[in-house]
N, C-alpha and C positions, 0 to 999 in steps of 0.2 A: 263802496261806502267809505266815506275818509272820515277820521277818526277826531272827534272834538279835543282829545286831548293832547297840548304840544308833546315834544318829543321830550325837553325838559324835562316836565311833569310827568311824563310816560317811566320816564329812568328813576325820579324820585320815588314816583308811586312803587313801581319797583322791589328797590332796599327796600322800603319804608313795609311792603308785603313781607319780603320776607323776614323782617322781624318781628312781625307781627305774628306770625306764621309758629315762631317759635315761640311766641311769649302763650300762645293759645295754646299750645300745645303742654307746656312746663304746666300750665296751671289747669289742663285735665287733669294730666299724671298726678300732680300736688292733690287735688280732687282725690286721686283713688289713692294716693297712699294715707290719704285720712282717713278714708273708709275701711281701707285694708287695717289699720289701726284701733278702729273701733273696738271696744271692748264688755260692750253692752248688747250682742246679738251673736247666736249661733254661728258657726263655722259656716255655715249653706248659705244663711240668710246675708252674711260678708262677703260670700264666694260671689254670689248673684249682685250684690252689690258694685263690687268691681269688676265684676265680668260685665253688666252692663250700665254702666254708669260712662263708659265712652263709647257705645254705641248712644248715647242719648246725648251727646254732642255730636256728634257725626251732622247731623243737619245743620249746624251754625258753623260747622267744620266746613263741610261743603260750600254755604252759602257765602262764606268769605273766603274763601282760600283755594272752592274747587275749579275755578275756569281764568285762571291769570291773561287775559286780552284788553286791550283795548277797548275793544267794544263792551266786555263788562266789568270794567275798572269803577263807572260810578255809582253803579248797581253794590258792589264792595264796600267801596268808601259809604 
């Protein structure tokens, strides 16, 4: 299967991943230290909060960032 995307834009897309990559990332974390911050709920009720509050990214995790190829480069974008 050859690949619609030049090679150009193959390398752009690229960088352009991996800082995306990491801007997704800072602003779970920034997510859970506002929760972990909270000061309006139980110790448990916070615990659970930040324990799964990036399990509940984890899909939009995935669905941008888990298969870096070609073939699903516009599937990402």
């Amino acid at each position: 299967m050859t690949s619609r995307i030049p090679e150009s834009d193959w390398r752009q897309f690229k960088r352009v991943h991996v800082q995306l990559l990491e801007r997704f990332c800072a602003r779970v974390l920034e997510e859970v230290a506002v929760a972990a911050k909270a000061t309006d709920g139980a110790a448990l009720d916070l615990y659970d909060c930040v324990h799964t509050l990036p399990k509940d990214r984890d899909r939009a995790f995935r669905n941008a960032f888990g298969d870096c190829r070609r073939s699903t480069a516009e599937g990402q974008l």
